[in-house]
LUMVO-695349 format. One record per residue (C-alpha): residue in three letters; residue number from 1; x, y negated, z. Coordinates in steps of 0.25 Angstrom, whole numbers, padded with zeros to 4 digits. Each point is the difference from the previous one (the first is absolute). Layout:
BEGIN
resn;resi;px;py;pz
ALA;NUM;X;Y;Z
...
***
This chain:
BEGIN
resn;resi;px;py;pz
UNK;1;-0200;0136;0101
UNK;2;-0004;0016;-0003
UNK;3;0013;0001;-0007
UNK;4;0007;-0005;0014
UNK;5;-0009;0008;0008
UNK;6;0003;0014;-0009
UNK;7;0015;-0003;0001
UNK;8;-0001;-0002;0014
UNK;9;-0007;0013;0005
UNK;10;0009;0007;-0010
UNK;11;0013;-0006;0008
UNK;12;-0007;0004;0013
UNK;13;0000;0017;-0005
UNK;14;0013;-0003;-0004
UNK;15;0000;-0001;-0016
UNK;16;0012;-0007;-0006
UNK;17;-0004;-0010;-0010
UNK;18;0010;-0004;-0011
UNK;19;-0006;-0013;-0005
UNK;20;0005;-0005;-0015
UNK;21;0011;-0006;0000
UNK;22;0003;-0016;-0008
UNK;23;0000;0000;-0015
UNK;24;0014;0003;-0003
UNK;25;-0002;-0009;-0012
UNK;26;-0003;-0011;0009
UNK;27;0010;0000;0007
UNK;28;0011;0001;-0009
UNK;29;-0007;-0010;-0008
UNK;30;0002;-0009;0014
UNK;31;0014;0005;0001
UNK;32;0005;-0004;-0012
UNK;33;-0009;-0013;-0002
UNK;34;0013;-0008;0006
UNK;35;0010;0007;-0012
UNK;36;-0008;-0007;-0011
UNK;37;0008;-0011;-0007
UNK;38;-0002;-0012;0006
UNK;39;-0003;-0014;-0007
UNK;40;0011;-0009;-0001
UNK;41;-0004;-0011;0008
UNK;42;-0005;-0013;-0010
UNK;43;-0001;-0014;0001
UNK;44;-0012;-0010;-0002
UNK;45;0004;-0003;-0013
UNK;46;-0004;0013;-0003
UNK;47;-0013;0001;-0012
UNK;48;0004;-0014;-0003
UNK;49;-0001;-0004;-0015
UNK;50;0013;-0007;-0006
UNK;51;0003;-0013;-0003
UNK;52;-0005;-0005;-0015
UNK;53;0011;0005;-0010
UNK;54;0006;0009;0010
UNK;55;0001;0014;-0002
UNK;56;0011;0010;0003
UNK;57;0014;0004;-0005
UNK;58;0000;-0017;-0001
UNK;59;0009;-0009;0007
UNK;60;-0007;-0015;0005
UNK;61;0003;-0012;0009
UNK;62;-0010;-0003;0013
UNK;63;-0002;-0010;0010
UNK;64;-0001;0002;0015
UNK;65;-0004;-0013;0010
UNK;66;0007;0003;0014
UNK;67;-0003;-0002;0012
UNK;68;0008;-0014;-0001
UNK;69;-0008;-0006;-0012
UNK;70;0012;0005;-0010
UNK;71;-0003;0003;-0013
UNK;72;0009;0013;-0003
UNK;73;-0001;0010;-0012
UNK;74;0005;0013;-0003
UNK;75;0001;0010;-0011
UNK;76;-0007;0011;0000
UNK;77;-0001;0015;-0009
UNK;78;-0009;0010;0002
UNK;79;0005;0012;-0005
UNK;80;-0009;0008;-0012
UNK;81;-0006;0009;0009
UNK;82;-0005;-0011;0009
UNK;83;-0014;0004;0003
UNK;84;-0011;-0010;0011
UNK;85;-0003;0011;0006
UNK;86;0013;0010;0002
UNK;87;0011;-0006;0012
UNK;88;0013;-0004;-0007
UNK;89;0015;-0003;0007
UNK;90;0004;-0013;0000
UNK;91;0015;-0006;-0004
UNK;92;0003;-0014;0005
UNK;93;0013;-0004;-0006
UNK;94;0007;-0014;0003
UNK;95;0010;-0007;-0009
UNK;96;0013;-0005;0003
UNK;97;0003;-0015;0003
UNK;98;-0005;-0009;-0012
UNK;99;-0005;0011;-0007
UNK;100;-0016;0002;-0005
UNK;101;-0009;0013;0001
UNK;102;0001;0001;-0016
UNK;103;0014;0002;0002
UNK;104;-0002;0009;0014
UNK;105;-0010;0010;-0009
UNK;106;0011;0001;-0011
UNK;107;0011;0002;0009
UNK;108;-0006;0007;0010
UNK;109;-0006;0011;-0011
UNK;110;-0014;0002;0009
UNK;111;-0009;-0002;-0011
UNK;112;0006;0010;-0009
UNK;113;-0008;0012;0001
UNK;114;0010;0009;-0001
UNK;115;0005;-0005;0012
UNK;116;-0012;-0002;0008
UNK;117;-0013;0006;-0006
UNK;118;-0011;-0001;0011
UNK;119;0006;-0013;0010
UNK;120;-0007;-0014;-0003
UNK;121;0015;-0009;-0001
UNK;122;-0002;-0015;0006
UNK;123;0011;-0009;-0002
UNK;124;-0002;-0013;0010
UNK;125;0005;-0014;-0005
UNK;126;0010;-0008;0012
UNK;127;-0003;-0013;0001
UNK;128;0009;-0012;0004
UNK;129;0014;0004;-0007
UNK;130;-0006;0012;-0005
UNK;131;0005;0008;0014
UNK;132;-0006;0008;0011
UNK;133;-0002;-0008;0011
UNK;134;-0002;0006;0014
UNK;135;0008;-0009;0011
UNK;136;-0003;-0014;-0008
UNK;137;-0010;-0005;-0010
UNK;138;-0011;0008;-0004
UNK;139;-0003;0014;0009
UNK;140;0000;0010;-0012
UNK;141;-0002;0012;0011
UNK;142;-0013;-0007;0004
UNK;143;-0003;-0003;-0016
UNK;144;0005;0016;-0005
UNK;145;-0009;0005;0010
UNK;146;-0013;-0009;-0004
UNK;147;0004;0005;-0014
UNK;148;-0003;0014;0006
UNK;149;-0013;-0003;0005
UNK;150;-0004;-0007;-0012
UNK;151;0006;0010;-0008
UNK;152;-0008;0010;0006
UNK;153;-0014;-0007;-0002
UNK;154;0002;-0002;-0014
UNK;155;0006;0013;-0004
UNK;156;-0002;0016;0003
UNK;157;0013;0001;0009
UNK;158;0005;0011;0010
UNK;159;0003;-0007;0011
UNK;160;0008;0012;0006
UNK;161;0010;-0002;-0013
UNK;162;0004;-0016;0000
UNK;163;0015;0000;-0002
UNK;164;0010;-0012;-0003
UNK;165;0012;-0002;-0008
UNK;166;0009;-0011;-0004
UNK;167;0013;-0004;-0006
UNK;168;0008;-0011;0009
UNK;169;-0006;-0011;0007
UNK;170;-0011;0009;-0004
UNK;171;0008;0013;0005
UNK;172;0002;-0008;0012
UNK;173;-0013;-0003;0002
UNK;174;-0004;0014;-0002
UNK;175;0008;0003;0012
UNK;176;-0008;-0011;0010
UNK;177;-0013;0006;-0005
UNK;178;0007;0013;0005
UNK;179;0004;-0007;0014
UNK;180;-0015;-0009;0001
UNK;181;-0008;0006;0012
UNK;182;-0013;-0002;-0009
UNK;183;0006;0003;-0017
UNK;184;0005;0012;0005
UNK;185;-0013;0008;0005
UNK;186;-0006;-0005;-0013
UNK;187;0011;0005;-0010
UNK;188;0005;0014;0001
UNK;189;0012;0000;-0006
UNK;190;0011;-0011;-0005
UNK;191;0012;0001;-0012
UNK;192;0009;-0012;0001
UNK;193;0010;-0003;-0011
UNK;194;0013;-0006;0002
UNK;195;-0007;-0007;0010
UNK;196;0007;-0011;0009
UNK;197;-0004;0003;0015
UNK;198;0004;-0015;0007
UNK;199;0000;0000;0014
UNK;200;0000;-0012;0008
UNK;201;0013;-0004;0008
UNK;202;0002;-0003;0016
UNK;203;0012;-0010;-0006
UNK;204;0009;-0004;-0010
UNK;205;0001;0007;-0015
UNK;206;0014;0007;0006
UNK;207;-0007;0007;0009
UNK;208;-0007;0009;-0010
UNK;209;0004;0017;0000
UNK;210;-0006;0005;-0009
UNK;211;0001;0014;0007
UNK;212;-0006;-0002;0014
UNK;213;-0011;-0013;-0003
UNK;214;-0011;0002;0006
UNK;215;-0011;0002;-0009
UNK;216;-0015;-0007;0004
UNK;217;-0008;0011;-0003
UNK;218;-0014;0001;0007
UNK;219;-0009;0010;-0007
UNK;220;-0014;0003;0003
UNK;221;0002;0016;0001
UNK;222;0012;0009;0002
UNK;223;0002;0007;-0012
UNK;224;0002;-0007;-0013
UNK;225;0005;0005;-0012
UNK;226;0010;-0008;-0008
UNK;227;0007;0002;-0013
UNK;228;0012;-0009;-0006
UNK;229;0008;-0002;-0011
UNK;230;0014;-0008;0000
UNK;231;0013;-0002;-0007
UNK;232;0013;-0001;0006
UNK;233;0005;-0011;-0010
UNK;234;-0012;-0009;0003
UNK;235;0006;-0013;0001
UNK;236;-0014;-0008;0004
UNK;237;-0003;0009;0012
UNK;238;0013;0010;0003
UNK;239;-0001;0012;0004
UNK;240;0009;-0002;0012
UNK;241;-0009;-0012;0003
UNK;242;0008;-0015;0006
UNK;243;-0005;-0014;0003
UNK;244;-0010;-0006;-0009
UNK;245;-0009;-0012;-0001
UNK;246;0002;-0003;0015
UNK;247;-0003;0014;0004
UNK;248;0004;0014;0001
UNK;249;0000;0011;-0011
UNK;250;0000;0014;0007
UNK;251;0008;0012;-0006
UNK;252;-0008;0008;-0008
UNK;253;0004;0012;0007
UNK;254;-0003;-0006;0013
UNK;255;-0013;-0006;-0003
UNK;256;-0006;0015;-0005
UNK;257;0007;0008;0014
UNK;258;-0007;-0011;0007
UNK;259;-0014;0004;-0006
UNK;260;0005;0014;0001
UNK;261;-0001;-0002;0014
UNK;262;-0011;-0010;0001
UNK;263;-0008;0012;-0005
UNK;264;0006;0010;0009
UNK;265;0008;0007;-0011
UNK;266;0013;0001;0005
UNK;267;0011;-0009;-0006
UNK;268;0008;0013;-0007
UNK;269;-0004;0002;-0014
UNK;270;0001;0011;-0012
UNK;271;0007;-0005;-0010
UNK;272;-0001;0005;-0014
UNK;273;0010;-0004;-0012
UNK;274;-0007;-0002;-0014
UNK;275;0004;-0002;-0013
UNK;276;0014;0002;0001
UNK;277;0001;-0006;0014
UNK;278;-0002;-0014;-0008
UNK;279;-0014;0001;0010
UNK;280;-0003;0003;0015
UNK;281;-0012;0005;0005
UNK;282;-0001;-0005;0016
UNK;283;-0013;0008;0006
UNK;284;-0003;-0001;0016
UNK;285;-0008;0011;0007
UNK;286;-0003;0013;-0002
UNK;287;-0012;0009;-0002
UNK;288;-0012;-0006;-0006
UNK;289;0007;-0013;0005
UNK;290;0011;0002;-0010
UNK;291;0001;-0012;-0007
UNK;292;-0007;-0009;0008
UNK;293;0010;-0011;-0002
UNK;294;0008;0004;-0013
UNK;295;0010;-0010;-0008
UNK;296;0007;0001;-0014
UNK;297;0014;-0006;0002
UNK;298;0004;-0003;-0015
UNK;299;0015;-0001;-0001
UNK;300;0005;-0012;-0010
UNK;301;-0015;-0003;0001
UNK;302;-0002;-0016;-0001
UNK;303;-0012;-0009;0004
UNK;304;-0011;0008;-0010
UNK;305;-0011;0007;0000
UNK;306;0003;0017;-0004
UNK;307;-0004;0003;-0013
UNK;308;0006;0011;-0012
UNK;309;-0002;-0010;-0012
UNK;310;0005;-0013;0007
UNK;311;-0013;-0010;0002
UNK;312;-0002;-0015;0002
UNK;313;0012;-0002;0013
UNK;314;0008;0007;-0010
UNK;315;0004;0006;-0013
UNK;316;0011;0009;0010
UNK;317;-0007;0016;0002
UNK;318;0001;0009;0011
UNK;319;-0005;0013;0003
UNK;320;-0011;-0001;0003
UNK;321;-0012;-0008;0001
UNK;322;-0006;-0006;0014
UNK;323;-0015;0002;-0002
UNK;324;-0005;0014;-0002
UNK;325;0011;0003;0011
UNK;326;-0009;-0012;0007
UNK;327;-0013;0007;-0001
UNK;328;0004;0013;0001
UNK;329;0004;-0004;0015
UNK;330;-0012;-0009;0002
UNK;331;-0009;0013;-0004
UNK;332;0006;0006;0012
UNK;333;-0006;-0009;0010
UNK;334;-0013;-0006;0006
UNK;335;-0006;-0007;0011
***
């Protein structure tokens, strides 16, 4: 009150008071309070203890109860560096028709370390004929994404880093978690291999084009990142695509433009040849959006999984192998 009162009958004769001004320190400190790193968002699963006679840098088989009552296991490897407490990535790969995880994690090189040092790798097992089902049989959209959430509460996961990959029926799989309304606002980023992308047909087999079929494709945001790998000499899901199994195989071509443009990319592309033109790299977009949607067309390439020293589809090399080109493009995006 007496310090009011001083500073008032000083104002009235005309003094100028100059009053301190704010701890520069304090509000710098404010200022720069929203540049500290962020924590990565983590899951419920983070703090939890392992399973008994689990441990990281191992590879082991685990049980999931769906929502329908099934009984459905996948493999699972935690990386070395796993720890309850930091958020990982997380590497969904599915295997192709009649294949197993065990055979998905050699293949498919997720587990090696070299490859992918900090990404939990989870190799779902299909069940009825060992295939994906999405239109018929089990719902294996509905049941990958109760392995999420599962996932999530047993294991310290990033949920902004959840990615898919797949050879084949799994490949094509990949591709409808890509086109789901719900899978795709929960995995960031998708890597089909030689995958067959069937659509559905209005009539008869002969009315297949595999250049202009109309791809069902409904995902749940509007940019999606996608990365695939095909041979021109695959004879189980061709490269030009054709009729097959009472549906419509897309060319390969055709399917990217049309997630090109889904994604508001523009269906013109910048091509680069690689190794000796024996490879083309397709990449849609531009700026940060460069390589968005990006394929490998391998030219002699048959219906196998990339990889320098040959691997369990086959003892033929190529140029290069698929994975740490897979991760380096998953390390790109997030939710």
């Amino acid at each position: 009150m007496k310090l009011n009162l001083q500073l008032g009958i000083l104002a009235l004769l005309g003094v100028t008071i100059a009053l301190p001004a704010k701890s520069s320190s304090a509000s710098a400190s404010a200022s720069s309070s929203s540049l500290l790193p962020q924590p990565k968002p983590t899951s419920p699963g983070c703090g939890n203890h392992l399973a008994k006679g689990h441990s990281p840098g191992d590879s082991y088989r685990a049980n999931l109860i769906t929502d329908d009552g099934r009984n459905r296991s996948y493999l699972i490897h935690l990386p070395s560096n796993y720890t309850t407490e930091r958020p990982a990535p997380l590497v969904i790969a599915f295997h192709g028709r009649g294949k197993d995880p065990e055979y998905m994690e050699k293949l498919s090189q997720f587990s090696n370390e070299e490859f992918n040092p900090d990404a939990i790798a989870v190799y779902p097992q299909a069940i009825i004929d060992d295939y994906w089902h999405v239109s018929s049989g089990p719902n294996d959209i509905s049941f990958t994404i109760q392995l999420i959430s599962h996932l999530e509460k047993t294991y310290c996961i990033d949920g902004t880093r959840i990615y898919a990959s797949g050879k084949s029926n799994g490949g094509g799989f990949t591709n409808d978690l890509a086109c789901d309304p719900i899978a795709s606002t929960r995995i960031a980023a998708f890597a089909p291999v030689s995958g067959g992308y069937y659509q559905n047909l209005t009539s008869e087999e002969d009315s297949c084009d595999p250049s202009t079929v109309e791809i069902q494709c409904n995902p749940g945001r509007s940019k999606v990142p996608i990365l695939e790998f095909h041979g021109t000499a695959d004879t189980t899901i061709p490269y030009a695509g054709g009729a097959r199994h009472g549906k419509c195989l897309p060319m390969v071509s055709h399917a990217l433009r049309q997630w090109a443009d889904r994604d508001g990319l523009g269906t013109s592309n910048k091509t680069e040849e690689l190794w000796g033109g024996n490879v083309q790299k397709y990449e849609f977009g531009s700026g940060e959006d460069l390589g968005m949607i990006t394929h490998y067309r391998i030219d002699g390439w048959k219906h196998v999984w990339p990889s320098k020293d040959g691997n369990y589809d086959s003892s033929k090399k190529t140029y290069f192998d698929a994975a740490p080109i897979i991760m380096k493009f998953f390390k790109r995006w997030s939710l």
